[in-house]
C-alpha positions as CSV (number, residue, x, y, z in Angstrom):
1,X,113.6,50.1,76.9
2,X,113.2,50.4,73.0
3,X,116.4,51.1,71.5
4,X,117.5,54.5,70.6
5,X,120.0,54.0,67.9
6,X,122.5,52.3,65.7
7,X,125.9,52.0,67.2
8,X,128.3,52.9,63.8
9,X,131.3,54.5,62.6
10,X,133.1,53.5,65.5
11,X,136.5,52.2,65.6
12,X,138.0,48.9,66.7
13,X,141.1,49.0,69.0
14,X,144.7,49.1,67.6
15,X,145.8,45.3,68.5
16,X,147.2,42.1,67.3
17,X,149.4,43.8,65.1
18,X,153.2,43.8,65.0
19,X,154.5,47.0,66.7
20,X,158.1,45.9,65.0
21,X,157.0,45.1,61.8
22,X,154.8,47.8,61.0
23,X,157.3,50.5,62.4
24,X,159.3,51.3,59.3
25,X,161.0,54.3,60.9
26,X,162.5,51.9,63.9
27,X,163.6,49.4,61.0
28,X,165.7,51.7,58.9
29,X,167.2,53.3,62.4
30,X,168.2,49.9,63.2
31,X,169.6,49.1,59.8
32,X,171.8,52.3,60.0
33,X,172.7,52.1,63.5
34,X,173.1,47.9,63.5
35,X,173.8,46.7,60.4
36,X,173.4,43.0,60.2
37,X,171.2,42.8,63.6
38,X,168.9,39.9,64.5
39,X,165.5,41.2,64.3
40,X,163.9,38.0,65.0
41,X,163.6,39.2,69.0
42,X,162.1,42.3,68.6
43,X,159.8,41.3,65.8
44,X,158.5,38.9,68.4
45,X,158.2,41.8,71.5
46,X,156.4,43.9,68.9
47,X,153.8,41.0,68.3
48,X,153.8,40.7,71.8
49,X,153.4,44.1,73.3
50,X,149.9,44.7,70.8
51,X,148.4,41.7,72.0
52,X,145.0,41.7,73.3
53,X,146.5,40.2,77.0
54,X,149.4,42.3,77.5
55,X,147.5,45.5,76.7
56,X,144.7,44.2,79.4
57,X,147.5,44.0,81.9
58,X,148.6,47.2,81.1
59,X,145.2,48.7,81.8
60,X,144.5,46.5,84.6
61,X,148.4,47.9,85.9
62,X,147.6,51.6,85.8
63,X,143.9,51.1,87.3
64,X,145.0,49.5,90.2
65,X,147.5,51.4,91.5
66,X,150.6,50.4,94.0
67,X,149.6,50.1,97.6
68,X,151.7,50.6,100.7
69,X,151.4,48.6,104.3
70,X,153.9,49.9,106.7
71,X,152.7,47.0,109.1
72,X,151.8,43.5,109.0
73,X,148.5,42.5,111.1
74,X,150.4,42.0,114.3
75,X,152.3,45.3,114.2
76,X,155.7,44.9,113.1
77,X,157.2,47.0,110.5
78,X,157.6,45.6,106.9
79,X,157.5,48.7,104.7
80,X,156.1,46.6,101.5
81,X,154.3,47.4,98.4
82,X,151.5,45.3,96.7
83,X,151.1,45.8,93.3
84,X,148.3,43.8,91.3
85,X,149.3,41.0,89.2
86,X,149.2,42.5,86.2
87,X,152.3,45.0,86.9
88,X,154.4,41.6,87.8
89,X,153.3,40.0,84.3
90,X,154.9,43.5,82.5
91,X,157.5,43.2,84.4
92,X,158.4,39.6,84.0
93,X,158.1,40.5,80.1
94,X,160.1,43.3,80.4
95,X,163.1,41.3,81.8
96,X,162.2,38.6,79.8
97,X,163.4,41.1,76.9
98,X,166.3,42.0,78.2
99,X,165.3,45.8,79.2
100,X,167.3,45.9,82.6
101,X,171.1,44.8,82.7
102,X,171.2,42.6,80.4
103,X,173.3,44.7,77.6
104,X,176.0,44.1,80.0
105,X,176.3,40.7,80.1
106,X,179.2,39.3,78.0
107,X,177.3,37.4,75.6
108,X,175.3,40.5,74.6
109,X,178.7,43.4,74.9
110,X,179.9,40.4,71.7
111,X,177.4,41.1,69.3
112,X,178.7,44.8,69.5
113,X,175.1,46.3,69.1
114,X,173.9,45.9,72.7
115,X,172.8,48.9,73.8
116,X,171.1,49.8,70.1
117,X,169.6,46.7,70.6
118,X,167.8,46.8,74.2
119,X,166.7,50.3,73.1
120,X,164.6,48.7,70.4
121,X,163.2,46.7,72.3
122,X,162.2,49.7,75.2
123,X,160.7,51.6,72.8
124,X,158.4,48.8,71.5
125,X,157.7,47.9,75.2
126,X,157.1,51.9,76.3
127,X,154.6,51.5,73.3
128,X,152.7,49.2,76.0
129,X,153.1,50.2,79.0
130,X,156.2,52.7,80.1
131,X,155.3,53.3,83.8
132,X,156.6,49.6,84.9
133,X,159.9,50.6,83.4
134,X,161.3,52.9,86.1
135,X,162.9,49.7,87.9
136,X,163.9,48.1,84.8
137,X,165.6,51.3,83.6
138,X,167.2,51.9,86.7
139,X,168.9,48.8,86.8
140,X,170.0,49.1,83.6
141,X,171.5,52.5,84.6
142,X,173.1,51.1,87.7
143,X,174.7,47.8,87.0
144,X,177.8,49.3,85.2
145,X,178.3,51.8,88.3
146,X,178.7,48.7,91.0
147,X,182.2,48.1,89.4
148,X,183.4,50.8,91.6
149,X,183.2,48.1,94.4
150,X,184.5,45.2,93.0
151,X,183.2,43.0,95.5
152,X,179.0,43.7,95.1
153,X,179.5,43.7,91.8
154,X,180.8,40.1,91.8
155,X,178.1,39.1,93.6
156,X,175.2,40.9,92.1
157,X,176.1,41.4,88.4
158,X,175.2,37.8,87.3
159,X,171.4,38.7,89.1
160,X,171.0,42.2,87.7
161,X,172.0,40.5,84.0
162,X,169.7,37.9,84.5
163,X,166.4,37.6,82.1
164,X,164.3,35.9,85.3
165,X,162.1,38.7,87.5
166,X,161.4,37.4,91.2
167,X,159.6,39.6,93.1
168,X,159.3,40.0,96.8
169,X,161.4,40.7,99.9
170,X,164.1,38.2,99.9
171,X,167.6,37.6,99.8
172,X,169.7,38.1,96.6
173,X,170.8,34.9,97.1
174,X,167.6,33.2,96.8
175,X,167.3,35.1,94.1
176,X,166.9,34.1,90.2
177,X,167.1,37.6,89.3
178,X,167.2,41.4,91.1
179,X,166.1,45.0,90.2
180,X,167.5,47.9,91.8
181,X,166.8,51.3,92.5
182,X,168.0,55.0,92.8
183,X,167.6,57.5,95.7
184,X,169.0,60.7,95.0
185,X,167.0,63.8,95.7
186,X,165.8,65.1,98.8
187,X,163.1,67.7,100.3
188,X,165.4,71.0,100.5
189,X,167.4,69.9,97.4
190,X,165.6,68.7,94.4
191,X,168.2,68.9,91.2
192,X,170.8,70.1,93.4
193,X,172.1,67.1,95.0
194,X,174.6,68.7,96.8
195,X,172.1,69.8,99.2
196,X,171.4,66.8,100.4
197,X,171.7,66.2,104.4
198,X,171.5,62.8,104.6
199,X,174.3,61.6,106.6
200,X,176.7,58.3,106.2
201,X,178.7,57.3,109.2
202,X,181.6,54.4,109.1
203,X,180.7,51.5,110.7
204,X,183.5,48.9,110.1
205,X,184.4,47.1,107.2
206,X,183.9,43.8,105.8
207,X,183.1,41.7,102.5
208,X,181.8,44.5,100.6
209,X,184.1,46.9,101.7
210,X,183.6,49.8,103.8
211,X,180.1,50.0,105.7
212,X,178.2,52.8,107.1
213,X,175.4,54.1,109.3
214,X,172.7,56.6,106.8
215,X,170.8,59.0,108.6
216,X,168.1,60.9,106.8
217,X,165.5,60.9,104.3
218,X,164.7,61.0,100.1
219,X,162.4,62.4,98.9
220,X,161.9,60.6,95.6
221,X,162.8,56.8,96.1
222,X,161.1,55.5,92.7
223,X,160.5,51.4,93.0
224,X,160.8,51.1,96.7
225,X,160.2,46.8,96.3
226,X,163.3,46.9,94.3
227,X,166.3,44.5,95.8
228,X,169.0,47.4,96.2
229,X,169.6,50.8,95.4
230,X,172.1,53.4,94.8
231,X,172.1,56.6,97.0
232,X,173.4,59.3,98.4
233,X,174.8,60.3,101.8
234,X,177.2,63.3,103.2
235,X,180.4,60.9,104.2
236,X,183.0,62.6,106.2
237,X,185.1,62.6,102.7
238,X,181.8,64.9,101.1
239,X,178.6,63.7,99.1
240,X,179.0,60.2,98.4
241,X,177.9,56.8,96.6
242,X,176.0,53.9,98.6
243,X,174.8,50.8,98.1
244,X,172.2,49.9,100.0
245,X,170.2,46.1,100.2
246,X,166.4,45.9,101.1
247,X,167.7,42.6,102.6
248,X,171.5,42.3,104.3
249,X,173.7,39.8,104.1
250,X,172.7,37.9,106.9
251,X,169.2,37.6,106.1
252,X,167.5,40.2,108.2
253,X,165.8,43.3,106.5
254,X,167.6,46.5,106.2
255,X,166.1,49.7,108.2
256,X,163.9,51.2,105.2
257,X,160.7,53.3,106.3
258,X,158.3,54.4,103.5
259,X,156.4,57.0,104.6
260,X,153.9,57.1,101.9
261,X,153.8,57.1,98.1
262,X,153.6,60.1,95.6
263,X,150.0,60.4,94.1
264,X,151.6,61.3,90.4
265,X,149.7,62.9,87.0
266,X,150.6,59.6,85.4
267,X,153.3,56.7,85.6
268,X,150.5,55.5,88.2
269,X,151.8,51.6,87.9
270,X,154.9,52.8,89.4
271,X,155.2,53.0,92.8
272,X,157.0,56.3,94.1
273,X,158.0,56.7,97.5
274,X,159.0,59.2,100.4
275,X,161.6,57.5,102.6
276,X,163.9,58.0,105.6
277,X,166.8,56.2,106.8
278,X,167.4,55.7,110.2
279,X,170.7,53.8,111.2
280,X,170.3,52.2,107.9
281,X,173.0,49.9,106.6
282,X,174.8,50.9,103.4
283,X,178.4,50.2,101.5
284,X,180.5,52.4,100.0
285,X,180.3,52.6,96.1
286,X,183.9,54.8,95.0
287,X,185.1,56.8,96.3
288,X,184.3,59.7,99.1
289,X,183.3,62.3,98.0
290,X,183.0,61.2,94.7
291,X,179.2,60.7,94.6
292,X,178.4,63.4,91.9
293,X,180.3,62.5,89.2
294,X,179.1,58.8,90.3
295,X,175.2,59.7,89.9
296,X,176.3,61.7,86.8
297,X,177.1,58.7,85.0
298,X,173.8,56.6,86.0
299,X,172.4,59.6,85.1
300,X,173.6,59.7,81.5
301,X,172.4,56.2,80.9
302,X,169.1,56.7,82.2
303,X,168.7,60.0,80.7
304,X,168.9,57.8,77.4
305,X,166.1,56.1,78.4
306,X,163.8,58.8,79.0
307,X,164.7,59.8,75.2
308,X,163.8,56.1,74.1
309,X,160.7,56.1,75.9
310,X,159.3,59.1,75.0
311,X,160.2,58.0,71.6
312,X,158.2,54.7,71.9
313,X,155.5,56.7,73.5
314,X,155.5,58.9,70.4
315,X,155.3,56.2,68.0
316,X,152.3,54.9,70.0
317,X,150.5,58.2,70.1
318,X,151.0,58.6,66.6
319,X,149.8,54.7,65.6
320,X,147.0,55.5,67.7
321,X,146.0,58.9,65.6
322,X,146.5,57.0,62.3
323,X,144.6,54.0,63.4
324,X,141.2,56.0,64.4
325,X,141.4,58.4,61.2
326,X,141.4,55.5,59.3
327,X,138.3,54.3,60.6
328,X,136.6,57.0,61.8
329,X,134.7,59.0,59.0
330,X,133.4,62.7,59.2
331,X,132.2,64.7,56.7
332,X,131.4,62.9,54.1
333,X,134.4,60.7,54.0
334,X,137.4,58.8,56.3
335,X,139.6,61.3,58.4
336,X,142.2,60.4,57.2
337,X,141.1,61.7,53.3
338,X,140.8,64.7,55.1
339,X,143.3,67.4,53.3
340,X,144.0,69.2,57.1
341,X,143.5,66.1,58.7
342,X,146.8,64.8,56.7
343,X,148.7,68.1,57.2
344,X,148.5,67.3,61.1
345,X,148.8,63.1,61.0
346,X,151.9,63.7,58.7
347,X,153.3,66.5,60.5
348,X,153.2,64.1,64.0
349,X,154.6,61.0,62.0
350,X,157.9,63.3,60.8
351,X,158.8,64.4,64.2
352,X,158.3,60.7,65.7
353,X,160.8,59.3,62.9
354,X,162.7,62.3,64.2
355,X,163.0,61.1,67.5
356,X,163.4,57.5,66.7
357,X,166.0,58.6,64.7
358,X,168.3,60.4,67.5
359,X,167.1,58.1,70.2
360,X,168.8,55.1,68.5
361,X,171.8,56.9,67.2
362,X,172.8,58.2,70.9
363,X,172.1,54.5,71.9
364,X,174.7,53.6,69.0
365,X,177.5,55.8,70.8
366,X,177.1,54.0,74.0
367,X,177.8,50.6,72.2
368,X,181.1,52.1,70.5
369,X,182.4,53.9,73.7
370,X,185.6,53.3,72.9
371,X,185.7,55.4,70.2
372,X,186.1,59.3,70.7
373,X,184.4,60.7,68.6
374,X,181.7,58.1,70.0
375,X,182.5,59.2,73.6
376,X,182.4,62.8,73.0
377,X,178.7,62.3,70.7
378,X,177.3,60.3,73.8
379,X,178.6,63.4,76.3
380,X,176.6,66.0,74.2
381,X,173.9,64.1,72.5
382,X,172.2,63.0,75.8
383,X,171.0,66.1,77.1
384,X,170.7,67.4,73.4
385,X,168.4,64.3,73.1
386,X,166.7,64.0,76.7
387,X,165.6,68.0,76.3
388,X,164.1,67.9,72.8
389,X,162.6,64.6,72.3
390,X,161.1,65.2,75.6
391,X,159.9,68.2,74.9
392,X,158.5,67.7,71.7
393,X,156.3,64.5,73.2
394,X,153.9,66.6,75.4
395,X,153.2,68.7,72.2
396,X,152.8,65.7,70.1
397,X,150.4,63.7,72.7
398,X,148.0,66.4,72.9
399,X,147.6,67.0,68.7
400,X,147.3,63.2,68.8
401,X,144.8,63.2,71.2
402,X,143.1,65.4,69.2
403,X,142.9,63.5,66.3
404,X,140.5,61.4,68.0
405,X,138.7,64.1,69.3
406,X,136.8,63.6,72.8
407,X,137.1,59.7,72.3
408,X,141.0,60.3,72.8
409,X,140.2,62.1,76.0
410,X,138.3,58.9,77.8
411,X,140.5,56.8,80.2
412,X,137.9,53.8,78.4
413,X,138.8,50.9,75.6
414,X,141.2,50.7,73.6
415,X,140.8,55.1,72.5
416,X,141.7,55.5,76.2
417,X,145.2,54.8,75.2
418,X,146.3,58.2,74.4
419,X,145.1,59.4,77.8
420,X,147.3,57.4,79.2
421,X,150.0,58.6,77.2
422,X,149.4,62.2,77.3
423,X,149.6,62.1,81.7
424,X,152.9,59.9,80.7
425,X,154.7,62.0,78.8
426,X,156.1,65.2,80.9
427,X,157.5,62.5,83.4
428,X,160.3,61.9,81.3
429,X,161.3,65.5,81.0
430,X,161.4,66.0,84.5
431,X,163.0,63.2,85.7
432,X,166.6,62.6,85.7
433,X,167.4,66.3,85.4
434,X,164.5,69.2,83.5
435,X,164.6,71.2,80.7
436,X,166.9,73.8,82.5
437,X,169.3,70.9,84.2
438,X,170.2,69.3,80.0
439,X,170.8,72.4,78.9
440,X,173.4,73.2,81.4
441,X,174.5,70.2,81.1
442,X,175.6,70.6,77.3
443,X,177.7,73.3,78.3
444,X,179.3,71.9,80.4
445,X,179.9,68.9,78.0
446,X,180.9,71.5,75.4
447,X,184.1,72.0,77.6
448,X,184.9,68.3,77.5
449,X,186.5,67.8,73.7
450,X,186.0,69.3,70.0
451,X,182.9,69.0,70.0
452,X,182.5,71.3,66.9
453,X,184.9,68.8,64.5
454,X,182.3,66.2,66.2
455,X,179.6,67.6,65.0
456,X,180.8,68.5,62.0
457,X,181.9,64.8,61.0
458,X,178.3,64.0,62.1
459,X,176.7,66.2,60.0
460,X,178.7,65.9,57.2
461,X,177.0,63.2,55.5
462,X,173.5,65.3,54.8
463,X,175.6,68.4,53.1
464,X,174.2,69.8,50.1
465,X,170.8,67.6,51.2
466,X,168.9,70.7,52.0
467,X,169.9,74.5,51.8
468,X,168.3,74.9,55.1
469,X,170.2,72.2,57.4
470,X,173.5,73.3,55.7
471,X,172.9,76.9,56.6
472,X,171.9,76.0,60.2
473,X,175.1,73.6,60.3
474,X,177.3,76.8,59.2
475,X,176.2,78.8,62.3
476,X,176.8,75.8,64.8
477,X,180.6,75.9,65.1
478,X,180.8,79.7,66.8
479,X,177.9,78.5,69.1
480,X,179.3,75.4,70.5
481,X,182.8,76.7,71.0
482,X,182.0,79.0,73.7
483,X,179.5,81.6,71.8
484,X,176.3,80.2,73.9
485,X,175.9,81.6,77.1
486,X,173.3,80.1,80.0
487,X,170.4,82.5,78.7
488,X,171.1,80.7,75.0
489,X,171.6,77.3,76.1
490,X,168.0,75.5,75.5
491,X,168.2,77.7,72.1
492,X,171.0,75.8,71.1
493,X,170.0,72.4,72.6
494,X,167.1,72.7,70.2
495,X,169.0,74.0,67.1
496,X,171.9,71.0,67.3
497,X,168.7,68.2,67.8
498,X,167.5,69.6,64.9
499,X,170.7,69.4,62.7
500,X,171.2,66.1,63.6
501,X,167.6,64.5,63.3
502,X,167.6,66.2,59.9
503,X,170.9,64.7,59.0
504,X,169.9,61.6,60.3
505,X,166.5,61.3,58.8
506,X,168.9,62.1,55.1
507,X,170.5,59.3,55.6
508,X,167.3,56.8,56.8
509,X,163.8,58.5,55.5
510,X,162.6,58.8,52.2
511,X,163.2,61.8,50.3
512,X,159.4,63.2,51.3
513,X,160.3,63.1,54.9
514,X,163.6,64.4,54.6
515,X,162.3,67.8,52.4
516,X,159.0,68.1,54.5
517,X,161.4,67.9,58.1
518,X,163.5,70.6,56.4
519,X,161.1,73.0,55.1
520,X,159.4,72.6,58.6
521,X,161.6,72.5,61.0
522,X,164.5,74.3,59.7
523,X,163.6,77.0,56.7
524,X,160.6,78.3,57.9
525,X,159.6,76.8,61.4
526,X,156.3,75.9,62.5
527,X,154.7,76.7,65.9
528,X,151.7,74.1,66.0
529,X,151.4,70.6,64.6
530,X,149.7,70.5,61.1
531,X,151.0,73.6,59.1
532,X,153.7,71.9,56.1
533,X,153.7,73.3,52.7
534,X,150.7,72.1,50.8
535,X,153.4,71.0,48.1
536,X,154.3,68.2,51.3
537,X,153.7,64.9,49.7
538,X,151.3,64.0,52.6
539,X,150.4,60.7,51.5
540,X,153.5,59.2,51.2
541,X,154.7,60.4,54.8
542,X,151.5,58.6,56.0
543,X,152.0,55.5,54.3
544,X,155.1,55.2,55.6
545,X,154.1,56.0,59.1
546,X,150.8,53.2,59.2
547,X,151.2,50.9,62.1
């Protein structure tokens, strides 16, 4: 067949650069946030996650999706799911990094930047691939909660801290490393866990404290090949906290029927399951009745996460958007030289350095915990954070994708990228609580201190910055001490993530990102990506932004 045509104008795939090194946003965070960190790690995750292999098993991990057997070839139950190799390479390099529980370990807790740290390194690795990070964030959320039973957490913490991934149904002990798992919500319930019907019933005690019967079902049981998860049951003493093994104690499996996985919009590397329990063993994590405010705290940490990651997938989308522009002429000349084509790429880059920005500082309060005014920032900022940021990264994903027009929209090459990202992003504002769930949840943690002197000291730092982020931090006081009602509450959640990105982004951007942020966010907000001031100074936002 004669050939048609000259291929041209086309644009090579974004690889075998430095995610880290090229992410100038991420570096000044970390300077603010960890002063004197070594970068050396995460300069070499960046150079890893953009290489050529790891981005073939991240394809290779979303194309060949989880797959359940109930049964084994003669019949008996085993409840397993394969995954293809390529999901076990991410998630060796995922522990490897350090994304799980490793911040907990002592060694890390002494460099005093742990948590800062580790969420670095999550948002260069959600850059990736961010759907093999649901067990990895889950343990990371869960390991400080198994001090409420002194015992498992003797025996598990050194294996849920470990950097080694072993997959497999197996006992801890032969373990070199374990994940675990949460198992919360339930068909009749959804957000409101204290629906749930699942029953616990006492059936003795022993090493691990008190052990019980479950009874029942969840209805999202995300990483169901994990070693152990945290769930919860209706104990005679109310809605409770269990720990519960995929393998007990004295080798034999634990009672664990998957019924089938969820068939999801994205996050298609990780499996998601339907389960029921039935007679299945379980130990007592707390107290009775005290499983709310237990989940509630593994909820905060990985509520951080879903800011992080959407973060890192940000970043990512954006990278992507610059990269092709750059390339990709039209017109007479590169997109990128485009005047409207730089109102939108520089529009997207300022609200990812936004998000960076808050992401990192909320990871900053859970390294100082100690501290108040740390504790009380960490209480409000995480819903604050979780609702915008995730918000904002649907919007973002689909102006991205649009940069690279209907290449962007292919699940093909290295383009196919940012439809990968686009089906990621909602699940991060819907898991661990939605838009409705944070921002009840700020009122309620406006009840818990002054939060309006926080604030205040946090904000204090950008005064006299910009007229428009100190005439918005004038009206926040009234609203946060008890003048926001339920019908205002996502109004506010977006008004206080805006103060303090701003006031962050005075402290760490460049005085172009700073005034451009302000003028669009803040004096005269914008409803669609790609409408600053023409005075903007477009191409230094953009340079700065270049992965």
């Amino acid at each position: 067949m004669p050939a048609t045509h000259e291929v041209f104008n086309q644009v090579q795939p974004l690889t075998g650069v430095n995610l880290f090194e090229g992410n100038r946003a991420l570096q000044d965070a970390l300077k603010f946030n960890a002063p004197g960190l070594d970068a050396a790690p995460l300069a070499e995750l960046g150079r890893l996650a953009c290489s050529a292999e790891m981005q073939q098993h991240a394809r290779l991990a979303n194309a060949h999706t989880p797959e359940l057997h109930t049964h084994d070839r003669f019949g008996h139950r085993i409840d397993e799911v394969e995954f293809h190799p390529s999901y076990h390479a991410l998630m060796g390099a995922a522990t490897q990094a350090g994304l799980h529980g490793t911040p907990y370990a002592a060694a890390e807790q002494a460099s005093g930047h742990a948590h800062v740290k580790r969420g670095a390194a999550f948002m260069l690795f959600t850059e990736l691939e961010p759907a093999i990070l649901c067990p990895i964030s889950m343990t990371y959320a869960v390991t400080p909660a198994l001090r409420d039973n002194p015992a498992i957490h003797r025996d598990w913490a050194p294996k849920l801290t470990s950097r080694a991934y072993a997959p497999g149904v197996q006992s801890w002990r032969d373990k070199p490393g374990v994940t675990m798992g949460m198992g919360m919500t339930e068909k009749q319930g959804g957000s409101d866990v204290r629906a749930n019907t699942t029953q616990a019933v006492l059936d003795g005690e022993d090493g691990w404290g008190r052990r019980y019967r479950l009874t029942g079902h969840k209805w999202f049981f995300s990483a169901p090949m994990c070693d152990a998860f945290l769930v919860l049951a209706q104990s005679a003493g109310g809605l409770s906290c269990f720990f519960l093994p995929r393998v007990l104690p004295d080798g034999t499996r634990n009672v664990l029927r998957i019924q089938r996985l969820k068939d999801k919009l994205g996050n298609k590397a990780n499996a998601s399951a339907e389960v029921e329990f039935d007679g299945t063993t379980a130990w007592l994590v707390g107290e009775e009745g005290r499983g709310v405010p237990q989940i509630l705290a593994m909820g905060t940490m990985t509520r951080l996460d879903c800011a992080l990651g959407t973060s890192g997938l940000m970043r990512q989308a954006v990278s992507q958007a610059l990269h092709h522009t750059a390339q990709r002429s039209a017109f007479g000349k590169l997109l990128i030289e485009q005047p409207l084509m730089k109102n939108v790429l520089a529009d997207l880059a300022l609200e990812s350095e936004a998000a960076t920005a808050l992401a990192l500082r909320l990871a900053r309060a859970f390294d100082r915990a100690a501290d108040e005014h740390e504790r009380l920032l960490a209480r409000v900022l995480t819903p604050i954070a979780k609702f915008w940021i995730c918000k904002r990264g649907a919007a973002l994903a689909q102006e991205a994708m649009e940069c690279l027009g209907g290449n962007g929209y292919v699940e093909e090459g290295g383009e196919g990228v940012l439809a990968r990202i686009y089906r990621e992003m909602p699940v991060n504002s819907i898991w661990e609580g939605a838009g409705n769930i944070m921002a009840l949840d700020l009122l309620r943690a406006l009840r818990k201190g002054d939060v309006a002197a926080a604030l205040a000291r946090e904000l204090a730092p950008a005064r006299g910055q910009h007229a428009a982020l100190d005439r918005l931090v004038d009206t926040l006081p009234t609203r946060v001490d008890g003048g926001t009602g339920e019908a205002g509450a996502r109004t506010l959640a977006r008004d206080v993530a805006l103060a303090v990105q701003a006031a962050l982004l005075a402290q760490t951007a460049p005085a172009a990102v700073v005034g451009a942020f302000c003028e669009s966010r803040l004096r005269q907000p914008h409803d669609v990506f790609g409408t600053l001031p023409s005075t903007t100074d477009f191409d230094t936002i953009i340079r700065r932004a270049m992965p």
